[in-house]
LODRENVO-929718 format. One record per atom (N, C-alpha, C, O): residue number from 1; x, y, z. Coordinates in steps of 0.001 Angstrom, whole numbers. Atoms other than C-alpha are relative to their C-alpha. Layout:
<sites>
site k=NUM; xx=X; yy=Y; zz=Z
...
</sites>
This chain:
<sites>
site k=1; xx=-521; yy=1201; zz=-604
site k=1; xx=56847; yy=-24201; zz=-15190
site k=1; xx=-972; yy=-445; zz=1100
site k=1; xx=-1624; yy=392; zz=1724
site k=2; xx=1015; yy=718; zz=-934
site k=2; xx=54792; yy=-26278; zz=-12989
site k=2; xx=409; yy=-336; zz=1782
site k=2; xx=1562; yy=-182; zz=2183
site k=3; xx=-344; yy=-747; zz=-1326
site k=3; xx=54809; yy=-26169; zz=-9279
site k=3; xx=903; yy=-1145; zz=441
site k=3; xx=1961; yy=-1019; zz=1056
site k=4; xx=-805; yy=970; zz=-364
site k=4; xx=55734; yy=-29850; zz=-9028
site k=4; xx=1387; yy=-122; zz=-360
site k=4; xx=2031; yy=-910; zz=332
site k=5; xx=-1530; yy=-161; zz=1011
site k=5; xx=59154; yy=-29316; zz=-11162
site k=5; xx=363; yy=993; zz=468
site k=5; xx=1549; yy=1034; zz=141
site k=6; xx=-1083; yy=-608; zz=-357
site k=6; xx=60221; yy=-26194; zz=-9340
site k=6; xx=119; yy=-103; zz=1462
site k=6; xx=906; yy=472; zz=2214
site k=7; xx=-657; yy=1204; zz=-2059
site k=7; xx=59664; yy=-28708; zz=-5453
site k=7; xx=1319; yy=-279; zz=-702
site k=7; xx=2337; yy=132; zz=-146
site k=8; xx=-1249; yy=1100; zz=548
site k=8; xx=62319; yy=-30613; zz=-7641
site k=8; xx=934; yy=902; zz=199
site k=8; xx=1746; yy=836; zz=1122
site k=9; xx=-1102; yy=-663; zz=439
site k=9; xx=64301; yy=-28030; zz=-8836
site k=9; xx=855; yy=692; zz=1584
site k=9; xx=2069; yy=875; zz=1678
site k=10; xx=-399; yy=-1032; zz=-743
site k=10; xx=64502; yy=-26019; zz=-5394
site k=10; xx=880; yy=-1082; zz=737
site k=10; xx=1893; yy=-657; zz=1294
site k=11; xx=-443; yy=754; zz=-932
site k=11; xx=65518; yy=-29386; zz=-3648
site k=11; xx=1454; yy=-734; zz=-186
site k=11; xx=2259; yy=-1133; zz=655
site k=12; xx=-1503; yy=288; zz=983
site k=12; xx=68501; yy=-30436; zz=-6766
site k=12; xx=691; yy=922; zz=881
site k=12; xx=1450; yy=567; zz=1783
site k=13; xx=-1060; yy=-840; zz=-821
site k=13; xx=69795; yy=-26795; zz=-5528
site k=13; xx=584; yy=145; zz=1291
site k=13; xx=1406; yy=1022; zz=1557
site k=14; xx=-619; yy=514; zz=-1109
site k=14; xx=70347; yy=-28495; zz=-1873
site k=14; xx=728; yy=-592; zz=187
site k=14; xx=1474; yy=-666; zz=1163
site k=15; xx=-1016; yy=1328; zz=-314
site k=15; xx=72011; yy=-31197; zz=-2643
site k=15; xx=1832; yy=799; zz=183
site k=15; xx=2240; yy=1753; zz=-479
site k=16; xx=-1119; yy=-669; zz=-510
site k=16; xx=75728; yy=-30468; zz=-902
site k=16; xx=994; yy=-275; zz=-1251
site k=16; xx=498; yy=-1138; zz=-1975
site k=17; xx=-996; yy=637; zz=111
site k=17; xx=78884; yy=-30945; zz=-2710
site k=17; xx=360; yy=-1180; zz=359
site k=17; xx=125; yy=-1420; zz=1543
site k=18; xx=-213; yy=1218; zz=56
site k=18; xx=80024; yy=-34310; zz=-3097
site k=18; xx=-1061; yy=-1196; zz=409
site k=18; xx=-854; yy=-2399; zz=566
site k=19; xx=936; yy=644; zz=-331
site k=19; xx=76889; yy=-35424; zz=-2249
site k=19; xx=-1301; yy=-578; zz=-1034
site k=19; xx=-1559; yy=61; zz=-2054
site k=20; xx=700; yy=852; zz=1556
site k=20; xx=74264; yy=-37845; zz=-4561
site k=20; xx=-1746; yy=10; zz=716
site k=20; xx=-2064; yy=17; zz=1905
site k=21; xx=1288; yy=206; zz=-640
site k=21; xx=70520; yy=-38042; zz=-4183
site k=21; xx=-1112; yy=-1362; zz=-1395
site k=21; xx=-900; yy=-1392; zz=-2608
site k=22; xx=588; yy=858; zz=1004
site k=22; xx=68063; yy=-40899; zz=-6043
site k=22; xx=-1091; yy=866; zz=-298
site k=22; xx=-1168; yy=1852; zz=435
site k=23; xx=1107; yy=-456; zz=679
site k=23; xx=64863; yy=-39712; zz=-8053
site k=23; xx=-992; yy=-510; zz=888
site k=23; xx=-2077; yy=29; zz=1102
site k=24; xx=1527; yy=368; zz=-1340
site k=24; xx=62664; yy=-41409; zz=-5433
site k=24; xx=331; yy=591; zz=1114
site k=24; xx=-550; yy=1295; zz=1608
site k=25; xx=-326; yy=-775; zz=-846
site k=25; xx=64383; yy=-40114; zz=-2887
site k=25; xx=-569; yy=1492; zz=287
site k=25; xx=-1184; yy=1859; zz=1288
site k=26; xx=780; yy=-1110; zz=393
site k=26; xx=63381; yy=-36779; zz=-4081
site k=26; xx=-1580; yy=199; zz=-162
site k=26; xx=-2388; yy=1111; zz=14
site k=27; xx=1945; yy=282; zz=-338
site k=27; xx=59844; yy=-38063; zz=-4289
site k=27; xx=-597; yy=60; zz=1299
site k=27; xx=-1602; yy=629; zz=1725
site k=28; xx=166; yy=52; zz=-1548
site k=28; xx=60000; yy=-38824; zz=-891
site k=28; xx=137; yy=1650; zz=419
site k=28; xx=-672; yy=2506; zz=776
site k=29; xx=70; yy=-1663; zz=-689
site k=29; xx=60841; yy=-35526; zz=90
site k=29; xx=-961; yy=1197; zz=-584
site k=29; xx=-1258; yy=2165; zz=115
site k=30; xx=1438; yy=-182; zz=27
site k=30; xx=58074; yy=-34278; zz=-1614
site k=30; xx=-1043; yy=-2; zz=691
site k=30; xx=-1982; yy=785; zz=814
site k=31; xx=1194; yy=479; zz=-592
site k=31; xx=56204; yy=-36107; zz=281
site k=31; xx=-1274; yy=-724; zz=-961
site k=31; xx=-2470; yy=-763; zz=-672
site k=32; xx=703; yy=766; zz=1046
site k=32; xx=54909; yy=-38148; zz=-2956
site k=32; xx=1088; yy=-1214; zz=-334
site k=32; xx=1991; yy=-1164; zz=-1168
site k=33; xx=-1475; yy=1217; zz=35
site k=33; xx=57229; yy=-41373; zz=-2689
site k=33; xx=-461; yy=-700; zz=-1425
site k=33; xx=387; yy=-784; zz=-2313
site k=34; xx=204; yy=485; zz=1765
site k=34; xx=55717; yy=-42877; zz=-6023
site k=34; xx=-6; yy=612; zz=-1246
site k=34; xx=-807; yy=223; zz=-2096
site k=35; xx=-86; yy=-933; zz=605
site k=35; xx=56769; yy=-40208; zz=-8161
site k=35; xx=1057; yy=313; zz=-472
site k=35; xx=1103; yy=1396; zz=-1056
site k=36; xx=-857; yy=75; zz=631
site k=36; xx=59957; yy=-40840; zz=-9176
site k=36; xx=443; yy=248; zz=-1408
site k=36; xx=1384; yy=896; zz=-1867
site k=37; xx=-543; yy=-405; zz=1343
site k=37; xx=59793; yy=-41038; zz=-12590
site k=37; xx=-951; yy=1295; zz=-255
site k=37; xx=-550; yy=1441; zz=-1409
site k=38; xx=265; yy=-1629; zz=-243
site k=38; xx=58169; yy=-37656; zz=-12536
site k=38; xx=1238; yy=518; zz=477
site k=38; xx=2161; yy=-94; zz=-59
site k=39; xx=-1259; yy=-344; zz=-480
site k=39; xx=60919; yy=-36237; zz=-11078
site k=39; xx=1138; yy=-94; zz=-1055
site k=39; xx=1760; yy=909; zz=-1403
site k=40; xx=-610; yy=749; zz=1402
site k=40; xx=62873; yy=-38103; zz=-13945
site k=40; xx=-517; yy=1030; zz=-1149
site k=40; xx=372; yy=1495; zz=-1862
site k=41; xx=192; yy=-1082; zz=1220
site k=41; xx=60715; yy=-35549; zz=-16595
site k=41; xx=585; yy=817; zz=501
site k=41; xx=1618; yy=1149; zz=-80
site k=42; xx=-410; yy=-1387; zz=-320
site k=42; xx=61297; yy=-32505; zz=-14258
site k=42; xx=1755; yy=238; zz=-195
site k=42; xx=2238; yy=1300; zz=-586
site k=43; xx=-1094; yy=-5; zz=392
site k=43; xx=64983; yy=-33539; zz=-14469
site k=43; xx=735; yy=223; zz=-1747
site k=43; xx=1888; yy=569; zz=-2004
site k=44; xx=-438; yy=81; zz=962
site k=44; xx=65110; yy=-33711; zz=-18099
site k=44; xx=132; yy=1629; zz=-505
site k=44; xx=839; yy=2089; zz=-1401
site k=45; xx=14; yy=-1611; zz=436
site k=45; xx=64412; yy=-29875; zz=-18254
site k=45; xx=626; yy=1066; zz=1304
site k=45; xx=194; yy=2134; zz=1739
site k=46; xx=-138; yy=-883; zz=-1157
site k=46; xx=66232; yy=-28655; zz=-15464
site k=46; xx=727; yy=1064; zz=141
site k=46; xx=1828; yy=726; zz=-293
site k=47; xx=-459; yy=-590; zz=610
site k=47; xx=67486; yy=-25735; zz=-15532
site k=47; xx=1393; yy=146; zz=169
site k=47; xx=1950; yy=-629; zz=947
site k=48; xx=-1379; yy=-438; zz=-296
site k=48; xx=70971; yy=-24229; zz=-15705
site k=48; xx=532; yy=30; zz=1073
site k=48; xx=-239; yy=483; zz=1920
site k=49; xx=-593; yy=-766; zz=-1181
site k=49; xx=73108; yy=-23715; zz=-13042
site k=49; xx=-69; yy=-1223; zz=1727
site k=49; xx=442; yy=-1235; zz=2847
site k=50; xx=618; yy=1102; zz=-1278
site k=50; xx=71558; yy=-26781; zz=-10761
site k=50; xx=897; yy=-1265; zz=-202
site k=50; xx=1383; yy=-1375; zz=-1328
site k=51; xx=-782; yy=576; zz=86
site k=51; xx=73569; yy=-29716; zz=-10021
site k=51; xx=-827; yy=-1533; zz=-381
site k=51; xx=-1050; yy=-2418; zz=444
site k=52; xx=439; yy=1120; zz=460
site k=52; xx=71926; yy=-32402; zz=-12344
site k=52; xx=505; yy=-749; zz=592
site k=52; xx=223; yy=-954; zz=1773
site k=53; xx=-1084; yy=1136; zz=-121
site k=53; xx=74478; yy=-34963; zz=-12325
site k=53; xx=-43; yy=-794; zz=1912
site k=53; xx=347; yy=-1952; zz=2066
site k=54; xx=-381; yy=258; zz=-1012
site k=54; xx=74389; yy=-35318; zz=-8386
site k=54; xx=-1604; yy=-626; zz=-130
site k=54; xx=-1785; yy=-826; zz=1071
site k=55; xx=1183; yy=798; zz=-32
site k=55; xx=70489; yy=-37125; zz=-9053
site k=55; xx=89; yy=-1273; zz=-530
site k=55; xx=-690; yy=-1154; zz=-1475
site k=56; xx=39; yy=1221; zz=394
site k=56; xx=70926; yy=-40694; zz=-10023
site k=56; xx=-639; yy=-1142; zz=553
site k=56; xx=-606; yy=-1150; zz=1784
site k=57; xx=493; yy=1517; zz=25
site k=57; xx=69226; yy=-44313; zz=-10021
site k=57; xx=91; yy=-13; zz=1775
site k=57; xx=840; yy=762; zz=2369
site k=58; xx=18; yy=787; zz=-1214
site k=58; xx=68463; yy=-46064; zz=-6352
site k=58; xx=1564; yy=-405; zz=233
site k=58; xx=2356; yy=-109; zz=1129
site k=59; xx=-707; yy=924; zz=-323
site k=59; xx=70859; yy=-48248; zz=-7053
site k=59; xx=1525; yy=314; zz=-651
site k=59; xx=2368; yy=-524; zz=-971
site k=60; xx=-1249; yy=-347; zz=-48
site k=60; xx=73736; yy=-45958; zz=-7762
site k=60; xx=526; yy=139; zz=-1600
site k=60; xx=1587; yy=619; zz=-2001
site k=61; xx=-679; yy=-398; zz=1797
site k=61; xx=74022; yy=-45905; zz=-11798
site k=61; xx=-1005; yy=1081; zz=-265
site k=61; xx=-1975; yy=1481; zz=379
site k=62; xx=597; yy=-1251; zz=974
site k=62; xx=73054; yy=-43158; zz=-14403
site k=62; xx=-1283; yy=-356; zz=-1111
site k=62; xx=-1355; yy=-1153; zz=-2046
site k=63; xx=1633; yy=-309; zz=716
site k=63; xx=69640; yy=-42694; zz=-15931
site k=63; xx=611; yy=121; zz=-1597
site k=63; xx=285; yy=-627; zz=-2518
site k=64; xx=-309; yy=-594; zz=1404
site k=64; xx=71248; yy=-41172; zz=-18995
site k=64; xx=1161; yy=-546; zz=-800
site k=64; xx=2272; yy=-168; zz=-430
site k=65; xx=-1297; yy=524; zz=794
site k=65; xx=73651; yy=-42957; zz=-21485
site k=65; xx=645; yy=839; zz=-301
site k=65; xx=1799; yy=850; zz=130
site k=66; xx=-750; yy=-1151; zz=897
site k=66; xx=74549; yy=-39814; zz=-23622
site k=66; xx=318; yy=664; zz=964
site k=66; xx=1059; yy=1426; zz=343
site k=67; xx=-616; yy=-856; zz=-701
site k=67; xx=75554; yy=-37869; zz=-20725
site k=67; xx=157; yy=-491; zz=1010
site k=67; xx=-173; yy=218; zz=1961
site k=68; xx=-324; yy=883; zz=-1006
site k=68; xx=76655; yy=-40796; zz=-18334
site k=68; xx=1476; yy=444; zz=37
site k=68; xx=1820; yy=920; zz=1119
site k=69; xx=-1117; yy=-381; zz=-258
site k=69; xx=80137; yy=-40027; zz=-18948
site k=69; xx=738; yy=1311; zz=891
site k=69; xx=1579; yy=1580; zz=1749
site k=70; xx=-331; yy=-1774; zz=-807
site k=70; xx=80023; yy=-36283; zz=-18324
site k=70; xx=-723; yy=109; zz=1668
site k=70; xx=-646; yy=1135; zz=2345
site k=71; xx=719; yy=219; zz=-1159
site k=71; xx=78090; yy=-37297; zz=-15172
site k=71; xx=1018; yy=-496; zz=1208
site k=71; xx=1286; yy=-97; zz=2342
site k=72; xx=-1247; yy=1015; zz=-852
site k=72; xx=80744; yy=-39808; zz=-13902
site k=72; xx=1212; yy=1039; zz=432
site k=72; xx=1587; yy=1053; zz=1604
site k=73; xx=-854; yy=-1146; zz=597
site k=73; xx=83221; yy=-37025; zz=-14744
site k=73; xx=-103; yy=787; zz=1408
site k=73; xx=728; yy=634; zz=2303
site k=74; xx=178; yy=-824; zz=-601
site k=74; xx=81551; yy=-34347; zz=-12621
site k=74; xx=-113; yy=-549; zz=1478
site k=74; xx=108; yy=77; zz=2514
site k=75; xx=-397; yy=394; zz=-1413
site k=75; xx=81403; yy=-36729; zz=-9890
site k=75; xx=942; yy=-230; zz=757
site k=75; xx=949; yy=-41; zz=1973
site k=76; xx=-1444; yy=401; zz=-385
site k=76; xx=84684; yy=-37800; zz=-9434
site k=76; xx=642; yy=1485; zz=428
site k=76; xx=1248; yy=1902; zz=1415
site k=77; xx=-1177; yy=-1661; zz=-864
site k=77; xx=86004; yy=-34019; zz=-9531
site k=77; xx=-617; yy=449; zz=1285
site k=77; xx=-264; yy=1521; zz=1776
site k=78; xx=100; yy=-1007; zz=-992
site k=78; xx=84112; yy=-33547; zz=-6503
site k=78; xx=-251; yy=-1200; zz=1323
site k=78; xx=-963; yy=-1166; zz=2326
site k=79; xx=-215; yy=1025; zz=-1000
site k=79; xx=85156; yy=-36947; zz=-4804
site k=79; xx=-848; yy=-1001; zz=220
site k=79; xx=-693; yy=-1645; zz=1257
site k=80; xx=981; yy=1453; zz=-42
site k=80; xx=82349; yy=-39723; zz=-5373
site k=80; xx=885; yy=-725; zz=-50
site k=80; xx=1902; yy=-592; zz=-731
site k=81; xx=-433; yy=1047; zz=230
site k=81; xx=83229; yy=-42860; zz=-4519
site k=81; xx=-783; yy=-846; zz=-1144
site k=81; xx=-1926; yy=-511; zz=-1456
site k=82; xx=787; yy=1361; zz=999
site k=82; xx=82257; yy=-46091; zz=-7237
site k=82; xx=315; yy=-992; zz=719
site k=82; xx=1315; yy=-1151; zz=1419
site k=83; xx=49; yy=1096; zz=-69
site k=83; xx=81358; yy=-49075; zz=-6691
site k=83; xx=1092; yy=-1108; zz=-1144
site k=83; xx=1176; yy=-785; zz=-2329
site k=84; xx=-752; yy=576; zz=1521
site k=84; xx=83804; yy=-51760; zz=-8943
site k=84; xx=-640; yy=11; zz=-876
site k=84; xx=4; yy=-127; zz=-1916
site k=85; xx=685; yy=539; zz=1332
site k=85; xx=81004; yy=-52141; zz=-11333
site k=85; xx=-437; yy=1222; zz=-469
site k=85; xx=-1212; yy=1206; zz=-1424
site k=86; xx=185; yy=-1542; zz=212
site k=86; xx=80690; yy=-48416; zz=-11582
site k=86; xx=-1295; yy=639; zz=255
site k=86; xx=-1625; yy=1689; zz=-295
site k=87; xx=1023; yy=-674; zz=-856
site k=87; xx=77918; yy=-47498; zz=-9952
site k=87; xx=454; yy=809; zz=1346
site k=87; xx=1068; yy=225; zz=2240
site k=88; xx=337; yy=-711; zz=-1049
site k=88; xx=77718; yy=-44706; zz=-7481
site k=88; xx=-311; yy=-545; zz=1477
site k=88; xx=-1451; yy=-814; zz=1854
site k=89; xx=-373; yy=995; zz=-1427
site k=89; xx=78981; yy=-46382; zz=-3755
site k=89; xx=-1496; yy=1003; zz=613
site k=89; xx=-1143; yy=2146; zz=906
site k=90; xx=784; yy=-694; zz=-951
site k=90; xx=75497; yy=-44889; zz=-2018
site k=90; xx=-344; yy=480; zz=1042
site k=90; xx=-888; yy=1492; zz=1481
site k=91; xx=-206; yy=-256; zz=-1346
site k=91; xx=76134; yy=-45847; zz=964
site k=91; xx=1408; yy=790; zz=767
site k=91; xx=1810; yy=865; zz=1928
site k=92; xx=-1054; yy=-1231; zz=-183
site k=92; xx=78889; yy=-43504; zz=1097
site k=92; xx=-370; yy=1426; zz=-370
site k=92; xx=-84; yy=2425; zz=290
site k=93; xx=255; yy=-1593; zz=304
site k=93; xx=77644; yy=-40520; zz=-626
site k=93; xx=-941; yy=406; zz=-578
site k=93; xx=-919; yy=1197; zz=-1521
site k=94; xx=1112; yy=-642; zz=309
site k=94; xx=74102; yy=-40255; zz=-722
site k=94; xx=-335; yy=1060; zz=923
site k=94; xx=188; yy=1023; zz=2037
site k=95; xx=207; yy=-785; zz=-1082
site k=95; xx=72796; yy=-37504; zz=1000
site k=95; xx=-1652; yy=237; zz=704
site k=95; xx=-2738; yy=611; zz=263
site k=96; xx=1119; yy=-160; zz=-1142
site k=96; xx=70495; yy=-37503; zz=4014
site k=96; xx=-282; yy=558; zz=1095
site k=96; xx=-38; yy=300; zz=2274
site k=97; xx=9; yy=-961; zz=-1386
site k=97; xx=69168; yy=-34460; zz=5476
site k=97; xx=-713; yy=-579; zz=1114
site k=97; xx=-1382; yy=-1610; zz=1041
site k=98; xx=450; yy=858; zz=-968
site k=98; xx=68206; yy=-35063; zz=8785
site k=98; xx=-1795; yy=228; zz=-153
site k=98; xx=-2524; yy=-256; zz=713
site k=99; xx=1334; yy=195; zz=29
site k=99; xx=64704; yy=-34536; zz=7852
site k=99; xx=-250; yy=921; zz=-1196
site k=99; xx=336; yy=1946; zz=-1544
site k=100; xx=493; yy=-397; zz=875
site k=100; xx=62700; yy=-34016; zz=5135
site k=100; xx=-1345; yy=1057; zz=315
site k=100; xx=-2330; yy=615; zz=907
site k=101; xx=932; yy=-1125; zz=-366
site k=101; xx=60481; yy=-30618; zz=5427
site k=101; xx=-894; yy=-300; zz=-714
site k=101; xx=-1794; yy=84; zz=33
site k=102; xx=1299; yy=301; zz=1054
site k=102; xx=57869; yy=-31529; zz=2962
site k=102; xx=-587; yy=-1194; zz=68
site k=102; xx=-1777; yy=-1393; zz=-176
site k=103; xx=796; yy=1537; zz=79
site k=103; xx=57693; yy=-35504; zz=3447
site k=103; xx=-1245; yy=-116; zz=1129
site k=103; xx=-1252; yy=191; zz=2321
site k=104; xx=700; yy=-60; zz=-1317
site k=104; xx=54561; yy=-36204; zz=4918
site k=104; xx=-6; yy=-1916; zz=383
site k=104; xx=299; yy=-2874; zz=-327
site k=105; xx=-474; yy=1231; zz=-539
site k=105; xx=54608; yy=-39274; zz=7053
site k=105; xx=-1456; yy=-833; zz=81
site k=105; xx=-1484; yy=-1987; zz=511
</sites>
C-alpha cells in the first residue's frame, strides 16, 4: 500500500462519531489541498473496519450511487443531519480539528 493511502487511511480512522469530513478536506490535511480525487482512489480501497461513509462530497452529497443508500443509512444511525435536498447539512456536522498536524501552510 502506498504511503499516500495509508495518510488517508490513518486520518478516515479520526474522524469522531457523528462526524463527516470532504475528500479535499482530507487533502488539506495532508497538506496537498489539490488532491482530492486521489484521496477518492485511496477511498475506493479502504480498508475494513474504517469509517468510509463519514467521507463525502464538499458540498454534502455521496460520491457513490451503489452504496449511497447504505451511506445515508449509516449516517443517520449515528445522528447526521440532511439538508431537504438530501445532502449532508455540513455546516452542522463536518468535522474540524482544531488544527491540522500535517497541513502545511
Amino acid at each position: 500500500m502506498c504511503h499516500y493511502f495509508q495518510a488517508v487511511y490513518d486520518i478516515v480512522a479520526q474522524i469522531p462519531y457523528g462526524k463527516v469530513v470532504s475528500y479535499g478536506q482530507i487533502a488539506r490535511m495532508l497538506g496537498i489541498p489539490r488532491s482530492a480525487r486521489t484521496v477518492g482512489y485511496a477511498m475506493r480501497t479502504c480498508p475494513e473496519g474504517l469509517p468510509w461513509y463519514r467521507v463525502i462530497k464538499a458540498d454534502g452529497s455521496f460520491s457513490s450511487g451503489v452504496m449511497a443508500d447504505l451511506c445515508r443509512d449509516l449516517l443517520l444511525d449515528e445522528g447526521i443531519t440532511f439538508l431537504p435536498d438530501g445532502r449532508v447539512d455540513m455546516s452542522e456536522n463536518q468535522w474540524n480539528p482544531a488544527s491540522y498536524p500535517d497541513e502545511k501552510t
